[in-house]
OpenMM code with the backbone's topology and positions (N, CA, C; nanometers):
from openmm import Vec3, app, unit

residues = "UNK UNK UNK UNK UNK UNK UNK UNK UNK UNK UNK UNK UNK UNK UNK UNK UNK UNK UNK UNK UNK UNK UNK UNK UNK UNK UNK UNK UNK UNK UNK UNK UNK UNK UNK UNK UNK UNK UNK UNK UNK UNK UNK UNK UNK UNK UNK UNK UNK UNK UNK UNK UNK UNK UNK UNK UNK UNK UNK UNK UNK UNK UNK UNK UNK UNK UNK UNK UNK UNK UNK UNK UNK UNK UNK UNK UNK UNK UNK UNK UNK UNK UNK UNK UNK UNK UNK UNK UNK UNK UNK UNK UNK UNK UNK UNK UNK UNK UNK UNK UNK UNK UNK UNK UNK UNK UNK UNK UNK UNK UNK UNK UNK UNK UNK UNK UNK".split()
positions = [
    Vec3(-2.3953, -14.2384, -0.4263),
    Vec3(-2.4043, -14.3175, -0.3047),
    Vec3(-2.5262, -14.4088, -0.3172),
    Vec3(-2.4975, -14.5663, -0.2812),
    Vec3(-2.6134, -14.6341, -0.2911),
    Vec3(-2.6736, -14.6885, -0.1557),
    Vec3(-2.7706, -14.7888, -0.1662),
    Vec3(-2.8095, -14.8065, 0.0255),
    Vec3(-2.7665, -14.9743, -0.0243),
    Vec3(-2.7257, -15.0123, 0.0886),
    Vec3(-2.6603, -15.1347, 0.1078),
    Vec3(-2.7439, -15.1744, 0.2263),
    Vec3(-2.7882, -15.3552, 0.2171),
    Vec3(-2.8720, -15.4073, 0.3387),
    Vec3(-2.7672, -15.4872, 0.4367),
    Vec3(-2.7819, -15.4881, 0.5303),
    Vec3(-2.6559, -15.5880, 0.5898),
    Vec3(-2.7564, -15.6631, 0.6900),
    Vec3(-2.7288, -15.8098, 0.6303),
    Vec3(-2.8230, -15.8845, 0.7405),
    Vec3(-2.7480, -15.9917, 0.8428),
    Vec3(-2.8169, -15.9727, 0.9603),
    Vec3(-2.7295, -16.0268, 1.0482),
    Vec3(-2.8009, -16.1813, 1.0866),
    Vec3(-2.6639, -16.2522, 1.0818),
    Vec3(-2.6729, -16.4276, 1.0759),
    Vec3(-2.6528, -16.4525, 1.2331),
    Vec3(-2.6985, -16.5287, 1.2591),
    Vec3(-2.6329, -16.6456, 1.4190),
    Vec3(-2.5830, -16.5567, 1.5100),
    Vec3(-2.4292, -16.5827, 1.5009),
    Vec3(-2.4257, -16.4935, 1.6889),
    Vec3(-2.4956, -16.5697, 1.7856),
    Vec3(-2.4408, -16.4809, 1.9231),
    Vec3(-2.4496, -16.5712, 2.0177),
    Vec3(-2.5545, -16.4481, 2.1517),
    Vec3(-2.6320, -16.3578, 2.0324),
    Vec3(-2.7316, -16.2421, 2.1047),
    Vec3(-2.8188, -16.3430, 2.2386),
    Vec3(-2.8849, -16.4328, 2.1646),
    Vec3(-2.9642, -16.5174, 2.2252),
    Vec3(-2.9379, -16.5504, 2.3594),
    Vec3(-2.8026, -16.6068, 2.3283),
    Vec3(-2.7480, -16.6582, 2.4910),
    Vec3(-2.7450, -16.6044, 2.5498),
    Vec3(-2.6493, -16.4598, 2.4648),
    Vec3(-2.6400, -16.3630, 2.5713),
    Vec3(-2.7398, -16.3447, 2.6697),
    Vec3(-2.9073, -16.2921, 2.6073),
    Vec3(-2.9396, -16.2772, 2.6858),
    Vec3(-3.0346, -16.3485, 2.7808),
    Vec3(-3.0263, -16.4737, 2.7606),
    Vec3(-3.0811, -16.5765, 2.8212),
    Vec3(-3.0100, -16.6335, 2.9354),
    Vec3(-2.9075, -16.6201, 2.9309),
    Vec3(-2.7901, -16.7078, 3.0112),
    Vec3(-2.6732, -16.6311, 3.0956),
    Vec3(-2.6491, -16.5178, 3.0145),
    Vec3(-2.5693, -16.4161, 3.1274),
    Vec3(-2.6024, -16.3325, 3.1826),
    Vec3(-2.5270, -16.2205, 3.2439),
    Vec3(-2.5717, -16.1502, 3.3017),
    Vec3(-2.6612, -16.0519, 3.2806),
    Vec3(-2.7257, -15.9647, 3.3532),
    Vec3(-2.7757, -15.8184, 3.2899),
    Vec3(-2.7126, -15.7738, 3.2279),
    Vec3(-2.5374, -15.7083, 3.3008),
    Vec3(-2.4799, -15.6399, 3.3257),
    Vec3(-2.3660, -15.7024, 3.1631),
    Vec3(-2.4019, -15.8076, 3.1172),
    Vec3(-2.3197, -15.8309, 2.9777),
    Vec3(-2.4097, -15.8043, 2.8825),
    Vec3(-2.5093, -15.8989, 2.8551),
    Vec3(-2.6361, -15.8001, 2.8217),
    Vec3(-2.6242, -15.6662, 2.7331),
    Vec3(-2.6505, -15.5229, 2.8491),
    Vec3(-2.6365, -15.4540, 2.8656),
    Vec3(-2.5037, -15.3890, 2.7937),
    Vec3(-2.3946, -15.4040, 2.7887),
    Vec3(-2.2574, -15.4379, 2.7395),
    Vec3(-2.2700, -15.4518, 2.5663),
    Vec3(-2.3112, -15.5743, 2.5494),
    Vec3(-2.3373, -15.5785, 2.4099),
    Vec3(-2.4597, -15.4995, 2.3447),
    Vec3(-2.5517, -15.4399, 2.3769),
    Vec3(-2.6432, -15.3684, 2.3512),
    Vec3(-2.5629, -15.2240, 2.2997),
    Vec3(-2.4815, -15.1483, 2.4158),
    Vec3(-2.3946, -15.1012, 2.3936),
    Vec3(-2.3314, -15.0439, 2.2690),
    Vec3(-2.2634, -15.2073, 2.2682),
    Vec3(-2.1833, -15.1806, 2.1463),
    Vec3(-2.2660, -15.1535, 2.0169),
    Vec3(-2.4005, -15.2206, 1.9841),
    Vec3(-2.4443, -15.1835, 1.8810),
    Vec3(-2.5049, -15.0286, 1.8547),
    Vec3(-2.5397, -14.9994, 1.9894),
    Vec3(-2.6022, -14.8203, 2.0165),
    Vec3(-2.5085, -14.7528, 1.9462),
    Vec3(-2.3435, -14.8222, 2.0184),
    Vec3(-2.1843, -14.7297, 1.9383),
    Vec3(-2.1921, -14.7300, 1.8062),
    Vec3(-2.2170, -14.8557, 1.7867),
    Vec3(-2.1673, -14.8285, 1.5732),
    Vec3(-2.2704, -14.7872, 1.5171),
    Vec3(-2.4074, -14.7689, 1.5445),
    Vec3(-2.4948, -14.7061, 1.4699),
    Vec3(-2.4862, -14.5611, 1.4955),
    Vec3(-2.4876, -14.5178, 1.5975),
    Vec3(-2.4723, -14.3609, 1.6088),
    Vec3(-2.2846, -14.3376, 1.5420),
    Vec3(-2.1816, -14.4404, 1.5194),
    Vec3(-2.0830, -14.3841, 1.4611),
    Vec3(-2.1562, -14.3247, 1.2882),
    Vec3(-2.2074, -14.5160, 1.2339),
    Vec3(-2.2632, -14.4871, 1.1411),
    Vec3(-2.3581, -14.3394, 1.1172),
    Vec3(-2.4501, -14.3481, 1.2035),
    Vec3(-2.5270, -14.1745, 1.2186),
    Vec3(-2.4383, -14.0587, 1.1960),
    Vec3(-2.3630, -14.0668, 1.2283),
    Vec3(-2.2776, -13.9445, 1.2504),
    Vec3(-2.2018, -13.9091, 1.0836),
    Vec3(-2.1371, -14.0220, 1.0503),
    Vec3(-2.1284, -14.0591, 0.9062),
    Vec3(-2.2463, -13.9629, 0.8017),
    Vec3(-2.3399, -14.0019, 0.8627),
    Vec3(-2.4262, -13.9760, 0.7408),
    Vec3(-2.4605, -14.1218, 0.6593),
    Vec3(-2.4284, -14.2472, 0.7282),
    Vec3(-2.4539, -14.3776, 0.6722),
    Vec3(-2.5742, -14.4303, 0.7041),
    Vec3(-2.5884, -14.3924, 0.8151),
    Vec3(-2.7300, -14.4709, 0.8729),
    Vec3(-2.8549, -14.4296, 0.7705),
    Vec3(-2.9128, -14.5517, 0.8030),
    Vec3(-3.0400, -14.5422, 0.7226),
    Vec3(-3.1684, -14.5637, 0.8207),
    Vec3(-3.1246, -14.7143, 0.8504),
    Vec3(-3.2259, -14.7905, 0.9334),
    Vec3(-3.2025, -14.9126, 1.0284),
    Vec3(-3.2791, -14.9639, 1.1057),
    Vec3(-3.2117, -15.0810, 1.1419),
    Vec3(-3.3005, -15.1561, 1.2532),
    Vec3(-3.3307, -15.3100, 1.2290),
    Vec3(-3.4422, -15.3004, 1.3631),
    Vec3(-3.4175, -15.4724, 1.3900),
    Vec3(-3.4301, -15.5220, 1.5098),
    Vec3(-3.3847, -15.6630, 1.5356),
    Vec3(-3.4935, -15.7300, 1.4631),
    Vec3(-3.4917, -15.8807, 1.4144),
    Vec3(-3.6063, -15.9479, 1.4057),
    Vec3(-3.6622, -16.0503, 1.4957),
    Vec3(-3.7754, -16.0715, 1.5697),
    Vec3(-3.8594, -16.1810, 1.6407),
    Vec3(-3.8007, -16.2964, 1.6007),
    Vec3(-3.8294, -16.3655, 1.6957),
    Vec3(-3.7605, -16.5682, 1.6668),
    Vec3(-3.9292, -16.6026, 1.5802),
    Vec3(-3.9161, -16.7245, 1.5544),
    Vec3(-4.0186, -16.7533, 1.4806),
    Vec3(-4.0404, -16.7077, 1.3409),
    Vec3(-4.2090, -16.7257, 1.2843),
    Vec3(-4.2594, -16.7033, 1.1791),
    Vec3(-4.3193, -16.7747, 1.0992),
    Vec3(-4.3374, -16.7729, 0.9312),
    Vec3(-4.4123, -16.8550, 0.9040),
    Vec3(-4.3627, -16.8031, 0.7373),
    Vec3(-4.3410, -16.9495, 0.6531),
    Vec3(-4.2758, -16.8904, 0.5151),
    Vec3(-4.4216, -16.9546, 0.4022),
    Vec3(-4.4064, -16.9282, 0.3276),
    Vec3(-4.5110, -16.9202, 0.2335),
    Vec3(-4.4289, -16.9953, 0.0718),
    Vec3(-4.4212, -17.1110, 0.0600),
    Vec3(-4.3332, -17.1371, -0.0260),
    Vec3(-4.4605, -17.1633, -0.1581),
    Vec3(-4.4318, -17.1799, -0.2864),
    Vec3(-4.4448, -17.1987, -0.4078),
    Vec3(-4.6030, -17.1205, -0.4432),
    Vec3(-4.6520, -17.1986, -0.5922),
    Vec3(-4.7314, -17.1837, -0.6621),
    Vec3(-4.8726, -17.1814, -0.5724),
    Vec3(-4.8567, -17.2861, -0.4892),
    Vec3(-4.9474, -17.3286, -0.3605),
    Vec3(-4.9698, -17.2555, -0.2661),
    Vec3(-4.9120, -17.1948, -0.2550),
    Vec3(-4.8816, -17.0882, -0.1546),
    Vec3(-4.8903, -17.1819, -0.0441),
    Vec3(-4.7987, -17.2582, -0.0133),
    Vec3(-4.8098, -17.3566, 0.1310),
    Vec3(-4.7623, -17.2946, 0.2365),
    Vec3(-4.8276, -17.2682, 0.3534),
    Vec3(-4.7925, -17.2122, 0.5015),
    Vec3(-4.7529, -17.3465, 0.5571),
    Vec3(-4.5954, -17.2763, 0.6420),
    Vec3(-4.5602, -17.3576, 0.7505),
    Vec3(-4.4557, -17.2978, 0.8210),
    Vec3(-4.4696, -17.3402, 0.9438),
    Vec3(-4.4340, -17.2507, 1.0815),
    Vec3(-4.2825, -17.2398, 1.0270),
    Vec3(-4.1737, -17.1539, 1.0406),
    Vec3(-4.0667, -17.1639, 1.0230),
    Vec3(-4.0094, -16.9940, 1.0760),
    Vec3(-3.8840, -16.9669, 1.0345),
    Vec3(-3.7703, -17.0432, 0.9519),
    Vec3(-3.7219, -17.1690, 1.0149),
    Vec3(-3.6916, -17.2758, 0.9952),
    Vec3(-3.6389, -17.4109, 1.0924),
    Vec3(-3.5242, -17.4249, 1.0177),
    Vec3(-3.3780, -17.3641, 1.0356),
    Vec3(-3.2688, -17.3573, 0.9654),
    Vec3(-3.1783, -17.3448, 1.0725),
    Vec3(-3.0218, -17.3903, 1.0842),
    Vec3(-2.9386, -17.3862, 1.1685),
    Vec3(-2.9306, -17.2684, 1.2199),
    Vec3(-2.9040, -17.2594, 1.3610),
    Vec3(-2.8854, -17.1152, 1.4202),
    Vec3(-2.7953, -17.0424, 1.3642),
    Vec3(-2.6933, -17.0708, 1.2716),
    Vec3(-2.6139, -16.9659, 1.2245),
    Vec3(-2.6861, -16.9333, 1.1287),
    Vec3(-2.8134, -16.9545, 1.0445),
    Vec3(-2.8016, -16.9351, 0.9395),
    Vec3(-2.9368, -16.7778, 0.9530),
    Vec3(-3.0151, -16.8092, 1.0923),
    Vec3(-3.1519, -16.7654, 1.1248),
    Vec3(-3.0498, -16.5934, 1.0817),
    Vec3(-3.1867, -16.5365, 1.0285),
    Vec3(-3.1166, -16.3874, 1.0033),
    Vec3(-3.2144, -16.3285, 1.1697),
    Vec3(-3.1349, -16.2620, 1.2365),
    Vec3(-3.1754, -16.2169, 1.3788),
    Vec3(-3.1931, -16.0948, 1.3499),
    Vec3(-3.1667, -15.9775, 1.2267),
    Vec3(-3.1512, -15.8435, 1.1971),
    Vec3(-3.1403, -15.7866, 1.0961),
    Vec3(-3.1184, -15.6651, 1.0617),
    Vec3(-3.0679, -15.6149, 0.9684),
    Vec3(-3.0343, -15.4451, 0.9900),
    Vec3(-2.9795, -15.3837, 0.8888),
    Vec3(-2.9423, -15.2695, 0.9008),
    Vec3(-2.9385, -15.2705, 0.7295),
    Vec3(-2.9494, -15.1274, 0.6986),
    Vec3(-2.9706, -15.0583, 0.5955),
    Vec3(-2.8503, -14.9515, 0.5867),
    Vec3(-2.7334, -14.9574, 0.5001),
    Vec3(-2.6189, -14.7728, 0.4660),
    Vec3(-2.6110, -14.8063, 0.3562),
    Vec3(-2.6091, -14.6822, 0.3855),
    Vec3(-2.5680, -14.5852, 0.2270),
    Vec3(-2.3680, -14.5821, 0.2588),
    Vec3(-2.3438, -14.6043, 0.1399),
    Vec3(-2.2018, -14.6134, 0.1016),
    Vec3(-2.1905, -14.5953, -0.0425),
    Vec3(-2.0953, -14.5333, -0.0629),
    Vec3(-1.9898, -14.5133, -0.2506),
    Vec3(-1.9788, -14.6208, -0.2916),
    Vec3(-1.9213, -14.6828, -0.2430),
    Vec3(-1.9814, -14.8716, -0.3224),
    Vec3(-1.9576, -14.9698, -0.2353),
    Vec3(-1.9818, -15.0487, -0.3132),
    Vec3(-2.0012, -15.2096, -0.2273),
    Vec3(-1.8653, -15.2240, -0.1241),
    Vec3(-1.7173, -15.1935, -0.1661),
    Vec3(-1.6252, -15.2231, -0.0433),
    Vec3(-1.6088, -15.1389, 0.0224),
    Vec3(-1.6947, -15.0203, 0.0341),
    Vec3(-1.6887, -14.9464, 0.1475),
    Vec3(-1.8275, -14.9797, 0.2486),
    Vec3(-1.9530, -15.0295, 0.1572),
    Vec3(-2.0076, -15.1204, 0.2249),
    Vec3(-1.9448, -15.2517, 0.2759),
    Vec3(-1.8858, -15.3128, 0.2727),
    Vec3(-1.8251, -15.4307, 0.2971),
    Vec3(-1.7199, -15.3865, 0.4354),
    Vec3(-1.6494, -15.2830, 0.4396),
    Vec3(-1.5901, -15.2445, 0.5766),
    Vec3(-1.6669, -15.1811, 0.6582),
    Vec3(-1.7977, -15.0941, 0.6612),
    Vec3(-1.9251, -15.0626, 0.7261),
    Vec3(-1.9169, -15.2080, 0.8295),
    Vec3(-1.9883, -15.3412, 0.7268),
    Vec3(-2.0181, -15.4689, 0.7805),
    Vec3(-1.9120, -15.4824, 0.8886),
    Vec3(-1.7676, -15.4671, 0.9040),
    Vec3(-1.6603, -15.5264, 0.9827),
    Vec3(-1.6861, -15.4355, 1.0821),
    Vec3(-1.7390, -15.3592, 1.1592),
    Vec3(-1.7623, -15.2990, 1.2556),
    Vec3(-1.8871, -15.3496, 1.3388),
    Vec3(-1.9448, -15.4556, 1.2780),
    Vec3(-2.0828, -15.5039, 1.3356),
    Vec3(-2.0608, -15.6186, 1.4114),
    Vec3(-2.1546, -15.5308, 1.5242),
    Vec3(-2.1092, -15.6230, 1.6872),
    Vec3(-2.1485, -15.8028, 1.6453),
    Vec3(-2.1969, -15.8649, 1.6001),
    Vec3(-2.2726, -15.9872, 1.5899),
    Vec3(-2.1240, -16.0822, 1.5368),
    Vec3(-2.0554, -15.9921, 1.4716),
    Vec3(-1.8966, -16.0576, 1.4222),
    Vec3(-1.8097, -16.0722, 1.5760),
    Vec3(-1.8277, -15.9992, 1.6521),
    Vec3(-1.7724, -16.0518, 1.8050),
    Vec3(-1.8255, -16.1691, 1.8833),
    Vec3(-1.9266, -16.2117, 1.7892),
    Vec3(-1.9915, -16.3491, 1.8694),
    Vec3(-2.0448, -16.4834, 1.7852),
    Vec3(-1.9480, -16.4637, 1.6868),
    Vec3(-1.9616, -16.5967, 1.5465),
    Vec3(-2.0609, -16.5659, 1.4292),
    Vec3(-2.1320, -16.4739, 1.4399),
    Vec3(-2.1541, -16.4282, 1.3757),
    Vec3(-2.1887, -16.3840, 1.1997),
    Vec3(-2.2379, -16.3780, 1.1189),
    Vec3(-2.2367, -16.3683, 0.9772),
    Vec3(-2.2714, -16.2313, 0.9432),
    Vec3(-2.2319, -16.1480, 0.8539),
    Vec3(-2.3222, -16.0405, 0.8324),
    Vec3(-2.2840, -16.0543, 0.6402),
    Vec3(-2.4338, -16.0382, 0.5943),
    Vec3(-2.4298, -16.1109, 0.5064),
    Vec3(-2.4773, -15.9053, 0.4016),
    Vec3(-2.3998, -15.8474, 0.3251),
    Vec3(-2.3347, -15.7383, 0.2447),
    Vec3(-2.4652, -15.7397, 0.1082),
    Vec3(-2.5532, -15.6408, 0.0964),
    Vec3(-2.6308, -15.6872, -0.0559),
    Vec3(-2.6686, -15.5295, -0.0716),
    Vec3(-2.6343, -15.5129, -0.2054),
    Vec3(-2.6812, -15.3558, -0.2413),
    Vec3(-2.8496, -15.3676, -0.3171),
    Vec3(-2.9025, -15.2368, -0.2471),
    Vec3(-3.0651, -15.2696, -0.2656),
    Vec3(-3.0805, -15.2073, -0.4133),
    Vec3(-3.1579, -15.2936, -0.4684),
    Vec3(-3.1658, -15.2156, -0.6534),
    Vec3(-3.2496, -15.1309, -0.6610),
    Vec3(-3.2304, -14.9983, -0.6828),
    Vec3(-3.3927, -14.9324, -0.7012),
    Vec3(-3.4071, -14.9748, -0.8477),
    Vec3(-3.5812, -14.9883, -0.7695),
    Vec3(-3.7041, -15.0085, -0.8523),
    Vec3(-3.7461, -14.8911, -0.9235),
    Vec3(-3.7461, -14.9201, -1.0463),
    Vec3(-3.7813, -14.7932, -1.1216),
    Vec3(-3.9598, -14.8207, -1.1658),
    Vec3(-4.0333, -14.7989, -1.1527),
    Vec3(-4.1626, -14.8059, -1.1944),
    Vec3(-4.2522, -14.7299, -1.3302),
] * unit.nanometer
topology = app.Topology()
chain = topology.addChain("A")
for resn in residues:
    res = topology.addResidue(resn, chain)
    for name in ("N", "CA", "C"):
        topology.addAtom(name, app.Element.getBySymbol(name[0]), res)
Protein backbone atom coordinates (compact mmCIF):
# COMPACT_ATOMS: atom_id res chain seq x y z
CA UNK A 1 0.00 0.00 0.00
CA UNK A 2 1.34 3.41 -0.98
CA UNK A 3 0.18 7.15 0.24
CA UNK A 4 -1.25 9.06 -2.59
CA UNK A 5 -1.61 13.19 -2.34
CA UNK A 6 -4.83 14.49 -3.80
CA UNK A 7 -4.83 18.18 -4.31
CA UNK A 8 -7.75 20.12 -4.57
CA UNK A 9 -8.14 22.78 -7.61
CA UNK A 10 -10.97 25.71 -7.94
CA UNK A 11 -14.44 24.79 -6.93
CA UNK A 12 -16.82 27.00 -5.97
CA UNK A 13 -15.88 26.58 -1.67
CA UNK A 14 -15.24 30.33 -1.78
CA UNK A 15 -18.60 31.41 -2.90
CA UNK A 16 -20.04 29.13 -1.10
CA UNK A 17 -19.10 30.65 1.70
CA UNK A 18 -19.13 34.15 0.96
CA UNK A 19 -22.37 34.42 -0.84
CA UNK A 20 -24.79 31.72 0.44
CA UNK A 21 -26.25 30.67 3.06
CA UNK A 22 -25.03 29.36 6.53
CA UNK A 23 -27.24 26.69 6.24
CA UNK A 24 -25.44 25.56 2.53
CA UNK A 25 -22.26 26.30 3.90
CA UNK A 26 -22.76 24.06 6.53
CA UNK A 27 -24.15 21.34 3.95
CA UNK A 28 -21.02 21.22 2.04
CA UNK A 29 -18.74 21.09 5.03
CA UNK A 30 -20.75 18.08 5.67
CA UNK A 31 -20.10 16.36 2.87
CA UNK A 32 -16.40 16.53 3.23
CA UNK A 33 -16.64 15.44 7.27
CA UNK A 34 -18.68 12.21 5.19
CA UNK A 35 -15.89 11.11 2.87
CA UNK A 36 -13.10 11.51 5.18
CA UNK A 37 -14.47 9.60 8.07
CA UNK A 38 -15.74 7.00 5.06
CA UNK A 39 -12.08 7.20 4.03
CA UNK A 40 -11.17 6.75 8.07
CA UNK A 41 -13.08 3.95 8.40
CA UNK A 42 -11.28 2.36 5.30
CA UNK A 43 -8.17 2.58 6.90
CA UNK A 44 -7.28 5.25 3.94
CA UNK A 45 -7.08 8.31 5.69
CA UNK A 46 -3.94 9.77 6.33
CA UNK A 47 -4.31 13.49 6.52
CA UNK A 48 -5.89 16.44 5.26
CA UNK A 49 -6.08 20.25 5.95
CA UNK A 50 -7.62 23.31 3.78
CA UNK A 51 -5.10 25.90 2.49
CA UNK A 52 -5.25 29.99 3.27
CA UNK A 53 -5.89 32.32 0.08
CA UNK A 54 -2.75 34.13 -0.53
CA UNK A 55 1.09 33.65 -0.06
CA UNK A 56 4.25 34.25 -1.40
CA UNK A 57 6.45 31.96 -4.06
CA UNK A 58 10.13 32.11 -4.10
CA UNK A 59 11.14 31.48 -7.73
CA UNK A 60 14.84 30.73 -9.12
CA UNK A 61 18.60 30.96 -8.44
CA UNK A 62 17.67 34.54 -6.97
CA UNK A 63 15.54 33.45 -4.79
CA UNK A 64 12.99 36.30 -5.90
CA UNK A 65 9.93 36.92 -3.43
CA UNK A 66 6.60 37.87 -4.75
CA UNK A 67 3.18 37.99 -3.33
CA UNK A 68 1.30 35.15 -5.06
CA UNK A 69 -0.05 32.39 -6.20
CA UNK A 70 -1.80 34.94 -8.96
CA UNK A 71 -3.14 32.00 -11.23
CA UNK A 72 -6.78 31.40 -12.48
CA UNK A 73 -9.19 30.37 -9.81
CA UNK A 74 -9.43 26.96 -11.13
CA UNK A 75 -6.05 26.41 -11.03
CA UNK A 76 -5.38 27.94 -7.05
CA UNK A 77 -4.82 24.52 -5.09
CA UNK A 78 -7.46 25.38 -1.98
CA UNK A 79 -6.36 21.76 -0.24
CA UNK A 80 -5.20 18.64 -0.06
CA UNK A 81 -5.61 15.21 1.38
CA UNK A 82 -3.15 12.45 1.76
CA UNK A 83 -4.46 7.96 1.23
CA UNK A 84 -3.00 5.24 1.26
CA UNK A 85 -4.30 2.91 -1.55
CA UNK A 86 -2.92 -0.57 -3.53
CA UNK A 87 -2.26 1.58 -6.41
CA UNK A 88 -2.72 4.52 -8.28
CA UNK A 89 -6.50 3.47 -9.76
CA UNK A 90 -7.71 2.74 -6.64
CA UNK A 91 -6.25 6.03 -5.73
CA UNK A 92 -7.81 7.59 -8.66
CA UNK A 93 -11.54 6.33 -7.52
CA UNK A 94 -10.70 7.53 -3.70
CA UNK A 95 -10.36 11.14 -5.81
CA UNK A 96 -14.14 10.59 -7.42
CA UNK A 97 -15.74 10.80 -4.09
CA UNK A 98 -14.27 14.33 -3.37
CA UNK A 99 -16.79 16.95 -2.59
CA UNK A 100 -14.85 19.94 -4.64
CA UNK A 101 -15.86 17.65 -7.99
CA UNK A 102 -19.62 18.74 -7.06
CA UNK A 103 -18.62 22.30 -7.64
CA UNK A 104 -16.18 22.39 -10.90
CA UNK A 105 -13.72 21.42 -9.33
CA UNK A 106 -10.12 19.58 -10.09
CA UNK A 107 -8.61 17.04 -7.89
CA UNK A 108 -5.36 16.59 -9.14
CA UNK A 109 -4.08 12.23 -8.14
CA UNK A 110 0.09 12.04 -7.34
CA UNK A 111 1.70 9.10 -5.49
CA UNK A 112 4.25 10.42 -2.79
CA UNK A 113 7.88 8.77 -3.45
CA UNK A 114 9.54 7.75 -0.35
CA UNK A 115 12.70 9.24 0.26
CA UNK A 116 15.18 6.87 1.10
CA UNK A 117 18.14 8.65 2.89
Amino acid sequence: MADYLLLFRGGEAGRLKDQESPEKWQAHMQEWMQWMSALTEQGKFVGAQPLKGGGKTVTGTGKVVTDGPFVEGKEIVGGYLICKADNFDEAVEISKGCPVLKHDGIVEVREINELHM
